[in-house]
Structures are given as C-alpha cells and as structure tokens.
C-alpha positions as CSV (number, residue, x, y, z in Angstrom):
1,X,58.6,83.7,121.7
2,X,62.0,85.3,121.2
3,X,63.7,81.8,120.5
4,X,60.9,81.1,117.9
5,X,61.6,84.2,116.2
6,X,65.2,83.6,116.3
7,X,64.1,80.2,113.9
8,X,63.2,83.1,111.1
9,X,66.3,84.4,108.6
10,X,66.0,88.0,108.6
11,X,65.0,89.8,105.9
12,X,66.2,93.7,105.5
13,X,63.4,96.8,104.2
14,X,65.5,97.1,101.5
15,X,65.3,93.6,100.4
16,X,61.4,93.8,101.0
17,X,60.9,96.7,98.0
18,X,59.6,93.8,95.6
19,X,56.9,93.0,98.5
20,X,55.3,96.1,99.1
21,X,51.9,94.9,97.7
22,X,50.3,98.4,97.3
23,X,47.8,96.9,95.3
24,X,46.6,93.6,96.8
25,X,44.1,91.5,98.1
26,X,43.8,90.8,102.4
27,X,42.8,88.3,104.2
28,X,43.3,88.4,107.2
29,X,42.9,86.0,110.7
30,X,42.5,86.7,114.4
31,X,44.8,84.3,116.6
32,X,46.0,84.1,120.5
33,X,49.8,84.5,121.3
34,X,49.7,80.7,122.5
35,X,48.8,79.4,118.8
36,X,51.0,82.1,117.2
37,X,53.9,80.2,118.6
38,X,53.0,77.1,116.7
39,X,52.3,79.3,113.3
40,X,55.6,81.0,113.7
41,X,57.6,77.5,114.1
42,X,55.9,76.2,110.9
43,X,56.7,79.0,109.4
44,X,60.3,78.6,110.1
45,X,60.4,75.0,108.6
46,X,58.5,76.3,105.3
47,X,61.6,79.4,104.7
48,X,59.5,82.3,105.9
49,X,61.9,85.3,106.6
50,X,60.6,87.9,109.3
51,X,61.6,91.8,108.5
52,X,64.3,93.2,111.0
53,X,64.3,97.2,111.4
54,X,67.0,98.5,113.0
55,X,68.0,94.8,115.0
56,X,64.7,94.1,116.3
57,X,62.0,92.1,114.4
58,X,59.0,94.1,116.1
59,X,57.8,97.5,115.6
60,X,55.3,99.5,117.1
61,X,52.6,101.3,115.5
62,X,50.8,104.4,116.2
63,X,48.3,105.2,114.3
64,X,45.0,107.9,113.8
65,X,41.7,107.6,112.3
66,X,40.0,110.0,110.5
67,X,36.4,110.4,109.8
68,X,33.3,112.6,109.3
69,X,31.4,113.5,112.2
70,X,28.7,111.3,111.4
71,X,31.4,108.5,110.5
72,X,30.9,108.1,106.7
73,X,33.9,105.7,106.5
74,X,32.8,103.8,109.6
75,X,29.5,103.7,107.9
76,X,30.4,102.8,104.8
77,X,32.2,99.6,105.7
78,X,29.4,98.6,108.0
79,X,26.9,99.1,105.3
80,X,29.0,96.3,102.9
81,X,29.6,99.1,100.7
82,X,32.3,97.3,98.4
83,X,34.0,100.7,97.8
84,X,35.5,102.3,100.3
85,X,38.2,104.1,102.3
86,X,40.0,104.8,105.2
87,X,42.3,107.9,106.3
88,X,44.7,107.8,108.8
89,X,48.0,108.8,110.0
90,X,50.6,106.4,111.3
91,X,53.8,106.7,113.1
92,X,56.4,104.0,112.7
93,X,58.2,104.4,115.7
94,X,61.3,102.2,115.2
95,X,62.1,104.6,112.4
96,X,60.6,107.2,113.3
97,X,58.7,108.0,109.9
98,X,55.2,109.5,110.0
99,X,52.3,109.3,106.8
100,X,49.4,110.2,106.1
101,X,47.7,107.2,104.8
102,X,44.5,106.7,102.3
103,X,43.7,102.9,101.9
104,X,40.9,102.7,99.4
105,X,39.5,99.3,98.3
106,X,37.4,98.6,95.3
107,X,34.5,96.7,94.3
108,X,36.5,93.5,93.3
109,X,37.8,93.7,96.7
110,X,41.1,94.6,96.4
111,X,43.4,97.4,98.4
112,X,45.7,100.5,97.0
113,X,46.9,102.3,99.3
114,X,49.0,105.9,99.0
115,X,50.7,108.1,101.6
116,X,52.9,111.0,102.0
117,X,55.4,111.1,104.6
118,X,54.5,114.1,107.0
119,X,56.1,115.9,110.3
120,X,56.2,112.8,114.0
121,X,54.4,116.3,115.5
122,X,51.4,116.1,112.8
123,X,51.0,112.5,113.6
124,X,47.6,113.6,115.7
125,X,46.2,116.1,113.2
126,X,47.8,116.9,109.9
127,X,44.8,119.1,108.6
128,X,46.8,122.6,109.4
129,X,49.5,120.8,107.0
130,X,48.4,122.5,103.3
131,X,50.7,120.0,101.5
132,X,49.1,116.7,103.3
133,X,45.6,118.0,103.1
134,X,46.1,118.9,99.2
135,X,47.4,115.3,98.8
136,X,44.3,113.9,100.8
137,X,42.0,115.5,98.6
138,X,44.1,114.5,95.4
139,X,43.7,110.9,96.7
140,X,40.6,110.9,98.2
141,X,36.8,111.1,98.2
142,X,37.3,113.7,101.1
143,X,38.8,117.0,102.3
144,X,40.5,118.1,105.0
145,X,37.7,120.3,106.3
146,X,35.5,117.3,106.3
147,X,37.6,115.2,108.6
148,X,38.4,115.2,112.2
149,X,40.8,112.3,114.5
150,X,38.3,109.6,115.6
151,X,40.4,106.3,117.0
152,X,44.0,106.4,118.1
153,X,45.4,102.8,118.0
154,X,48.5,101.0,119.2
155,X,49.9,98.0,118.5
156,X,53.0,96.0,117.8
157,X,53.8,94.4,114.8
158,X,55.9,91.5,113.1
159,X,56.3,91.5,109.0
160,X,57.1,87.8,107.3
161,X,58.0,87.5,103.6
162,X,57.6,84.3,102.0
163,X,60.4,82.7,99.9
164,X,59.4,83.4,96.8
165,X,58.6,87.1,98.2
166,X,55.1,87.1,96.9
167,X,53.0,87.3,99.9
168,X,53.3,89.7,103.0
169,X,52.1,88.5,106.4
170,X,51.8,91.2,109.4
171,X,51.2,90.0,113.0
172,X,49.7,92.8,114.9
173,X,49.7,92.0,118.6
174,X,49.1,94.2,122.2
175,X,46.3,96.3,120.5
176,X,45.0,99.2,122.8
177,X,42.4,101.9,121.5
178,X,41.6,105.4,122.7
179,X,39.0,107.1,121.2
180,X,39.4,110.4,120.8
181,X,35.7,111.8,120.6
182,X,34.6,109.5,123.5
183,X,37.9,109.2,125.6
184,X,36.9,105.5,126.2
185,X,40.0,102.9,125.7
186,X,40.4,99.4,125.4
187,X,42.4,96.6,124.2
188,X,42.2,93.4,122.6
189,X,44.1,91.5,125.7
190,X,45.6,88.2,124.1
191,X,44.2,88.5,120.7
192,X,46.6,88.9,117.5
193,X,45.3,89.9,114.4
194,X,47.2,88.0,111.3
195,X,46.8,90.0,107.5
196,X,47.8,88.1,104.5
197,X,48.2,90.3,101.9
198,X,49.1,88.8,98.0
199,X,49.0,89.9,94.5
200,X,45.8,87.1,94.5
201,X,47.6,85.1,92.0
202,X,50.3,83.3,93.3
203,X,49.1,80.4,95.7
204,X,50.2,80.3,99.8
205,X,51.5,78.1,101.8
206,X,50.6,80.4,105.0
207,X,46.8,79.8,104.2
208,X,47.9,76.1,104.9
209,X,49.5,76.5,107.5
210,X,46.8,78.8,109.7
211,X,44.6,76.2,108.3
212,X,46.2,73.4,109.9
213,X,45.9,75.3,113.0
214,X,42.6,75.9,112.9
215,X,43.1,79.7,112.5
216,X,40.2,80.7,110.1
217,X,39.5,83.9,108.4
218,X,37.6,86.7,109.8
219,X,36.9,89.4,108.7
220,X,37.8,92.4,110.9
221,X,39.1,96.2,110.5
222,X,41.1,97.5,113.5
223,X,39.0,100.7,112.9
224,X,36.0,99.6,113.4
225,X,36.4,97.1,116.2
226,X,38.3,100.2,117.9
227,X,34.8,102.8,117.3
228,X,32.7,99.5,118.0
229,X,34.2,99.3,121.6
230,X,34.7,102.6,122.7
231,X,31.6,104.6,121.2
232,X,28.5,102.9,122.2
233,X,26.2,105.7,119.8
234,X,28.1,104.4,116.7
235,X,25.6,102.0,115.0
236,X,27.5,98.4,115.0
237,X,25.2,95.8,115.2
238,X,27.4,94.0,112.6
239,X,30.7,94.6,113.8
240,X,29.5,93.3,117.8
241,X,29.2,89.8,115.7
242,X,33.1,90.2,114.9
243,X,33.9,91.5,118.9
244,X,32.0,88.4,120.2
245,X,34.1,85.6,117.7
246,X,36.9,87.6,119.0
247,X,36.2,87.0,122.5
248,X,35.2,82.9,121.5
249,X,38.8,83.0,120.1
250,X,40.6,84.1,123.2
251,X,38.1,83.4,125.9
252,X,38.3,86.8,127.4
253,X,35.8,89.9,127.6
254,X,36.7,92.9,125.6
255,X,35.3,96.3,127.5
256,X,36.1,99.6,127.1
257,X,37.2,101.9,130.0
C-alpha cells in the first residue's frame, strides 16, 4: 500500500484551501483494502494528488456524536427526512486541532457544514464550553441542553484532490465504534468507506474509475451504521439493509462486542 501511495504527488493543506467544498454534494462508496489498491494506482495514472500533513499522507480521526436521548438525528435520517443534521466533535490528531462540527444537509441533497475549533480536552463533551454551545445553537436546530455524546468513532483517513482541484475524495479505513450509551464496540474489519464530495457541476473522472472497478455507490453514514451495531433498541430496520451489503462487499460478519 505504501508504494502505491508513493505513485500520488503530494498535495499541501495550504494548497487544498480552493477544495474545501463546504457546500457540496457526496456520494460516497464502500470498498475492501484489496480493490483500494487498484483505485489508488488508477488514480495515479489520471494526476490525482493525495494531501500530506505533517510527512505522512494518513491521518487519524476521532470523532463524537451527539444526539437527543430519543435519537432525533438518528431518526431523522432513517425516516428519509431530506433535511437534516448531524453534531459532532472531531479531533484531528496529526495536528492536533479539535471542532465542534454541524453538518446540515438540505432538501436538494446537498451538505454545509460549520465548525468552531474547541479545547483536544472538550473533544468528549464540549456542552460546559459556553462559547461552543452558543455557536451550536447559532448553527443549529438544537441546544446544548438537548444533546448528550452517543457514538465515538475511529478511523484513518486518506484525502485525494483531483487535478483540476474540483472534487475531494476521502478514504476512511480501520473504522472502530464505541458507543457511549451502550458501551458495545465494533468495527468494520476490511471495509473502506470512499466519499466523493464535488461542487455537482464539474464532471469526475473518479466516478469512472470506482465504476470500472465495480465499486458502486451506497449509501451509508458512519453514524448510523456505528448506533445500528452497537444499540440493538435503536430502530434500524433500514440501515441493517446497508450492514448486510457491507458484509456482501467484504465477506465478513460485522458484530458488536
């Protein structure tokens, strides 16, 4: 894997500010390790770049979930509700920024997202924070008092660019989850999760290239695969459908512990 990454120019977070895509639309793709090799060495040969933090080209990723006690946001996306959000807080360990993060998508299926940097220590619960929580409820439907830490997730992560920097690609891969209401865990073994995200306009020559590996969308939210696997009370008859193509994909069980 490390000489197929070495195929990829490097590409700097500074050079990346014309790619943040705040407001975007995602598809995104679940993959095995094995295939990602072959995606990654076409990507190479069609001038993909791969972001490089501090000399490495993978981060890891710490993030929390949020939610009501009955789940509204877990709810809402099971439901199909086309608008919708998601609160969490992330840690970017290479760097060692923390957010607070509010994804919030709309009913023409598109994705803003805001943050506000916050304390590593908060990275758990930022609610006692008063600047955070009066930037969650400027940003969101909710308030502080409404929310508590759900789903802890970890995961490691590679960032392409394309050449003409108008598409994003993230490759999230070793995905463990510990819920935090529960205390069941679990991980998605060999599975990678791949998340185009573009401005919808400009065409792709990734899409091709997953295409020519047979790598077809799904759609799937780390969240709510995470609740679905570890919280057997949380209603997700829809979201089993997405655990079972998962497991199809890499031909191994996903349980919780």
């Amino acid at each position: 894997m490390n000489d197929l990454v070495n195929l990829l120019q490097p590409i700097t977070l500074e050079e990346m500010d014309g790619v943040k895509l705040m407001n975007r639309i995602d598809t995104k793709y679940v993959t095995t390790q094995t295939r990602l090799e072959d995606i990654l060495r076409d990507a190479a040969a069609h001038g993909y770049r791969i972001l490089v933090v501090d000399g490495s080209p993978v981060s890891s990723y710490d993030s929390v979930y949020f939610d009501t006690a009955g789940l509204k946001m877990f709810a809402d996306h099971h439901n199909r509700r086309l608008v919708r959000q998601k609160v969490r807080t992330r840690a970017y360990l290479n760097s060692g920024d923390a957010f607070l993060e509010i994804k919030r998508k709309n009913n023409k299926g598109r994705t803003k997202k805001k943050r506000c940097p916050i304390p590593m220590g908060e990275l758990p619960d930022f609610r006692s924070d008063a600047t955070a929580a009066a930037y969650l409820a400027g940003h969101s439907a909710f308030t502080a008092e409404q929310l508590s830490p759900v789903l802890e997730t970890i995961f490691r992560r590679m960032t392409l660019v394309n050449r003409e920097m108008t598409e994003r690609l993230t490759i999230d891969s070793r995905l463990s989850f510990k819920n935090l209401r529960t205390g069941s865990e679990a991980s998605l073994g060999p599975a990678v999760i791949i998340e185009l995200k573009q401005d919808g306009h400009a065409s792709s020559e990734m899409k091709d290239i997953l295409l020519e590996h047979r790598v077809k969308p799904l759609r799937v939210s780390k969240y709510c695969i995470g609740v679905t696997i570890t919280d057997p009370s949380a209603k997700h008859n829809r979201f089993k459908r997405n655990v079972r193509s998962i497991e199809k994909i890499t031909n191994k069980k996903i349980a919780s512990l």
